[in-house]
VMD Tcl script that draws the C-alpha trace (Angstrom):
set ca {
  {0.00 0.00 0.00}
  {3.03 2.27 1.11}
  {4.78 1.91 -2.82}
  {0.97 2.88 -4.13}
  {0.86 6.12 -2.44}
  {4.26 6.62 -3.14}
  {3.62 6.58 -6.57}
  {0.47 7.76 -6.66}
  {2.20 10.87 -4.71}
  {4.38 11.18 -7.64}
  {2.26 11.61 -10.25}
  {0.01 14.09 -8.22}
  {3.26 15.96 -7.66}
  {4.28 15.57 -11.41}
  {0.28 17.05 -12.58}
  {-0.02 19.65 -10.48}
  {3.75 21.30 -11.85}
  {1.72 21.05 -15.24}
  {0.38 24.07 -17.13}
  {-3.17 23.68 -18.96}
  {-2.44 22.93 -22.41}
  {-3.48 26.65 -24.16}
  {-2.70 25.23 -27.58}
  {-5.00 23.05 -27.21}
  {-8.70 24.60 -28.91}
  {-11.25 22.60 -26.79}
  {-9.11 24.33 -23.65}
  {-10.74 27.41 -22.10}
  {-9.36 29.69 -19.42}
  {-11.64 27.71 -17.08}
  {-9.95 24.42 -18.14}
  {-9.23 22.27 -15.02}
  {-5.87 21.36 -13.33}
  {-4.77 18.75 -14.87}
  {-4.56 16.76 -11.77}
  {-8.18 16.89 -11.12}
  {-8.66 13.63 -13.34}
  {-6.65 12.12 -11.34}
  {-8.80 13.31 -8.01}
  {-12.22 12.18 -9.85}
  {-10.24 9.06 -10.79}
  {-9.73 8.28 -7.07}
  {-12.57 9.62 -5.75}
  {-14.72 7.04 -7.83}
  {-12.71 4.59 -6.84}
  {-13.75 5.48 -3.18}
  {-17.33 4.98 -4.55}
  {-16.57 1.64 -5.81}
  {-15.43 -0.05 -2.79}
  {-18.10 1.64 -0.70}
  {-20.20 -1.19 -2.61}
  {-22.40 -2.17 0.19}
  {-22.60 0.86 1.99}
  {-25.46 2.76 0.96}
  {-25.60 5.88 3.64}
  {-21.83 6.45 2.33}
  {-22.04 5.51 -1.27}
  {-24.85 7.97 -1.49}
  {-22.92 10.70 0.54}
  {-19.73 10.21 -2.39}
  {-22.08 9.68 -5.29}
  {-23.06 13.68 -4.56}
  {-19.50 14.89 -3.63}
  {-18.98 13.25 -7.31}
  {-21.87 15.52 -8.56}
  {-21.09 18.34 -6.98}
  {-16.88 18.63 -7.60}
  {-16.60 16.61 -10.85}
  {-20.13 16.78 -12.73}
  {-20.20 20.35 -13.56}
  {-19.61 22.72 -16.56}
  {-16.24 23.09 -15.31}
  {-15.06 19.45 -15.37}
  {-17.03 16.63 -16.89}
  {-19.55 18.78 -18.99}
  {-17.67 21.52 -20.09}
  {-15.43 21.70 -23.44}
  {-12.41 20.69 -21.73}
  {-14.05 17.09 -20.38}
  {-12.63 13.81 -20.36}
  {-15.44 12.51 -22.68}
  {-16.52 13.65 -26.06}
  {-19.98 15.93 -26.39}
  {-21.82 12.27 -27.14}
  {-20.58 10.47 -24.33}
  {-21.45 13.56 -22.05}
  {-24.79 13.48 -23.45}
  {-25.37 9.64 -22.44}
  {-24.03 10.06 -19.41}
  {-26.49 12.58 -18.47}
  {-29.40 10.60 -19.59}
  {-30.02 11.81 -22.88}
  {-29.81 15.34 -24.83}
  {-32.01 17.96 -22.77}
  {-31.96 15.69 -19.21}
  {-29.80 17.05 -16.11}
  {-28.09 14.96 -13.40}
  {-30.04 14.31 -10.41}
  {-29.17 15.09 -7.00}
  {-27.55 11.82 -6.85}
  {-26.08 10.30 -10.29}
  {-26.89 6.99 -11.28}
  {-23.94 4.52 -10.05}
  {-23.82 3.59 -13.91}
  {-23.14 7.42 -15.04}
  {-20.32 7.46 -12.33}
  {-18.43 4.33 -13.23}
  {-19.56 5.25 -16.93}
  {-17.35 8.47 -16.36}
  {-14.61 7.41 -14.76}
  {-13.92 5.25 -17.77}
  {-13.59 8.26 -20.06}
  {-11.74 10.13 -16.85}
  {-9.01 7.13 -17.39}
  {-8.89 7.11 -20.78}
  {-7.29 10.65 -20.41}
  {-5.22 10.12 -17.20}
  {-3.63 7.24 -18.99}
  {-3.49 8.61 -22.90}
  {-2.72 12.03 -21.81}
  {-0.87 12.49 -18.67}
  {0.30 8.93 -17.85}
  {2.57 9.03 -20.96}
  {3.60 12.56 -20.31}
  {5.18 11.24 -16.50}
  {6.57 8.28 -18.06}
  {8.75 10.88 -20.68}
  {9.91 12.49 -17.67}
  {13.89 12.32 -16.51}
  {12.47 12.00 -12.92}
  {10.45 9.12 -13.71}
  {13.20 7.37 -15.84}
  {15.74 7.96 -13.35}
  {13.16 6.32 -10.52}
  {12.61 3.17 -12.79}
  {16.36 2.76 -13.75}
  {16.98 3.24 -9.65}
  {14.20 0.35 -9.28}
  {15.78 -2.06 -11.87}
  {18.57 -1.90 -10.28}
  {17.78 -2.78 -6.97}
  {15.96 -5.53 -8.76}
  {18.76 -6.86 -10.38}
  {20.77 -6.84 -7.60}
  {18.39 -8.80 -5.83}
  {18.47 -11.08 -8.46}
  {21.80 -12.34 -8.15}
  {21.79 -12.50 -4.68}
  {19.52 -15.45 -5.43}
}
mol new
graphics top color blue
foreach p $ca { graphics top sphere $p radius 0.5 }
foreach p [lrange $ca 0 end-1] q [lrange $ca 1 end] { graphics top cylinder $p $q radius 0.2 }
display resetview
């Protein structure tokens, strides 16, 4: 659990040094940190293994709503998911997210949410010196390991 959060540490660390692409034209001014997918990412995660907890499922299900399922983030022109997967997501073209999203719509979104972290900013950390230098350090210590064997 300790080398997950280490890494997961990381690659918050690594997003959050990152600028909002401005080249890019679906990018606004009010374009998110990049390291919000990464937050939504965990957060439905968090949702996920709540599975049999209703009172908290619910409770998450709305902090979803409120922080990730706005014009800002998920529905906005810098989203995670094209205009047609928005649209389904929200129930169809003219519908608006209840109070509390379906649990479909969540785990629907967090598929499109990964899609990015991993397309986008996954291979941008992995191009990094820091990162390169951490695996070659791990390797190592691998090898080494190896032969002791």
């Amino acid at each position: 659990k300790q080398w997950y959060q280490r890494r997961v540490r990381g690659f918050k660390q690594f997003l959050s040094t990152l600028s909002v692409d401005k080249d890019d034209p679906a990018i606004t001014e009010q374009a998110p940190n990049p390291s919000t997918d990464l937050d939504c990412y965990i957060d439905i995660e968090k949702f996920k293994i709540a599975k049999g907890k209703p009172a908290a499922r619910d409770e998450l299900a709305i902090s979803i709503k409120q922080n990730y399922f706005t014009k800002k983030y998920f529905f906005g022109a810098a989203s995670p998911a094209p205009r047609n997967a928005q649209i389904g997501i929200l129930g169809g073209s003219g519908h608006t997210m209840p109070h509390r999203p379906p649990s479909p719509s969540i785990l629907e979104a967090q598929k499109y949410v990964l899609l990015r972290l991993t397309n986008k900013w996954l291979k941008k950390y992995r191009s990094t010196e820091e990162f390169q230098r951490r695996q070659n350090r791990s390797g190592s210590a691998l090898q080494r390991k190896g032969r002791s064997n």
